[in-house]
N, C-alpha and C positions, 0 to 999 in steps of 0.2 A: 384367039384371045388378043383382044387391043393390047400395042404398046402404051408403059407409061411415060415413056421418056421425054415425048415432048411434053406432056404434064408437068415433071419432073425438073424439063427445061425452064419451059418459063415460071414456074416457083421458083426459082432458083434468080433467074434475074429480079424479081419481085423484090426479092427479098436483099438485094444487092443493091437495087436501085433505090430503096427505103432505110437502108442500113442507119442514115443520119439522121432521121427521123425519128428511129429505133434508140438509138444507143443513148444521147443527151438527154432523154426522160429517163429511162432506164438508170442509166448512174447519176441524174441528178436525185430522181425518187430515193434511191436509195444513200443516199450522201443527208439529203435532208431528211430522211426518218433514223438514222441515223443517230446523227443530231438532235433531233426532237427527243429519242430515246437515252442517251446522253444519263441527265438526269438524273434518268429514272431506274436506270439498269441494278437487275438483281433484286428490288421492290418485289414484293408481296402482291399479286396481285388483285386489282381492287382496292387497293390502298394510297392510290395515286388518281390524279385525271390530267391528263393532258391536252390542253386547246390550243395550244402556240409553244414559238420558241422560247423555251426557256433555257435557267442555268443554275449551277451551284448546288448539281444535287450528291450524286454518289460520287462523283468526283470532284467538288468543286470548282467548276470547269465555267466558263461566262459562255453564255446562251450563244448557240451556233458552234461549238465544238463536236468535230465528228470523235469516232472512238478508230479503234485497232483496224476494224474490218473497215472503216473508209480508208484510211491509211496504206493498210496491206493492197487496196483493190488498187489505190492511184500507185503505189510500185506497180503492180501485174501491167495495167497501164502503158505503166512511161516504158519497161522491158518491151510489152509487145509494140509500141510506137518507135523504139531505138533496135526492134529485132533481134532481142537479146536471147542469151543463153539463159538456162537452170539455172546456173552457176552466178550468172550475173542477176538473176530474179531474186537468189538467198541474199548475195552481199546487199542489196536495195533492201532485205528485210532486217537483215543485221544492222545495216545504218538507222532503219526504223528505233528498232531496241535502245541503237547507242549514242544515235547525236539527233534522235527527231525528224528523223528524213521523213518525210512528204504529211506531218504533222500540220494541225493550224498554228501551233505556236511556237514549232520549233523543240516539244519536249513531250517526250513519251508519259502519259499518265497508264495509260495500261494494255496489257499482252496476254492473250490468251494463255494457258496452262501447256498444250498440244503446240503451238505457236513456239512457245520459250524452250519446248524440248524439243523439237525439229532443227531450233537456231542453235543450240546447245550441240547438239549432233552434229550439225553442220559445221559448228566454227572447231570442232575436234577432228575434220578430215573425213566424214562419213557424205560419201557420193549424194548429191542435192538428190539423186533420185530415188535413195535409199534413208531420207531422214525422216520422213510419216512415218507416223504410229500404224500399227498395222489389225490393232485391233478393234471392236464394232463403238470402244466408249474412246475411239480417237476420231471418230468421225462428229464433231462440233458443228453447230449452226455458222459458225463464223466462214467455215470453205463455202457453203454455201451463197454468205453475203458478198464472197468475195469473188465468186465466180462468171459472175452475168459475162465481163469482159470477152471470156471467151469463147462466149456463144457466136460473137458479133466475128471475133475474129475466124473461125472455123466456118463461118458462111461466108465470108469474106472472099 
């Protein structure tokens, strides 16, 4: 049986040597749909159309405001670019919560459900690694928008 590993090898550089290619559409895609969804969030489906940026809908927000999950992704971000801890990933979410950290405008309009009881957890002493919900209706679409980062970083 053939080895994989030179396979293996150069996939591996491939994808290390592309990584910046990779990653700026990736989280710009998702920052600007984001944004575009904005708006629209929670809508009725088929009750809306959307062709451009707009603004001012479910949250009153002026066209080009991201929500929670662009927010929470640029903490993951800045943690994994400063090599930070768990510990220091929650305080970056908590400053989200409480003074608008890495906001467009500096002011939280809104926070997941799962989100607000993990920071909740958290700010009462409950180990960053121990503040998920642990059952199948705490797993939200939002981990997922917030996730891309560390795909980049784990091939990295």
């Amino acid at each position: 049986m053939q080895s994989n590993e030179p396979k293996n090898r150069w996939d591996e550089m491939f994808l290390r040597l592309n990584i910046s290619k990779r990653l700026r559409p990736t989280l710009y895609g998702g920052i600007i749909g984001d944004a575009i969804g904005v708006p629209v969030e929670f809508m009725r489906r088929d009750t809306f159309f959307v062709n451009d940026m707009t603004g001012y809908g479910t949250y009153n927000q002026p066209p080009g405001t991201w929500s929670d999950d662009t927010s929470l992704t640029l903490c993951l971000i800045k943690n994994i670019l400063e090599n930070g801890t768990t510990k220091e990933l929650m305080d970056k979410f908590v400053a989200y919560g409480e003074s608008g950290y890495c906001t467009p405008y500096g002011k939280m309009f809104d926070i997941g459900n799962t989100t607000v009881e993990s920071i909740m957890k958290y700010r009462r002493g409950v180990s960053p690694h121990e503040c998920g919900g642990t059952s199948e209706m705490d797993n939200g679409n939002g981990a997922i928008m917030r996730i891309s980062p560390l795909v980049f970083f784990a091939i990295h």
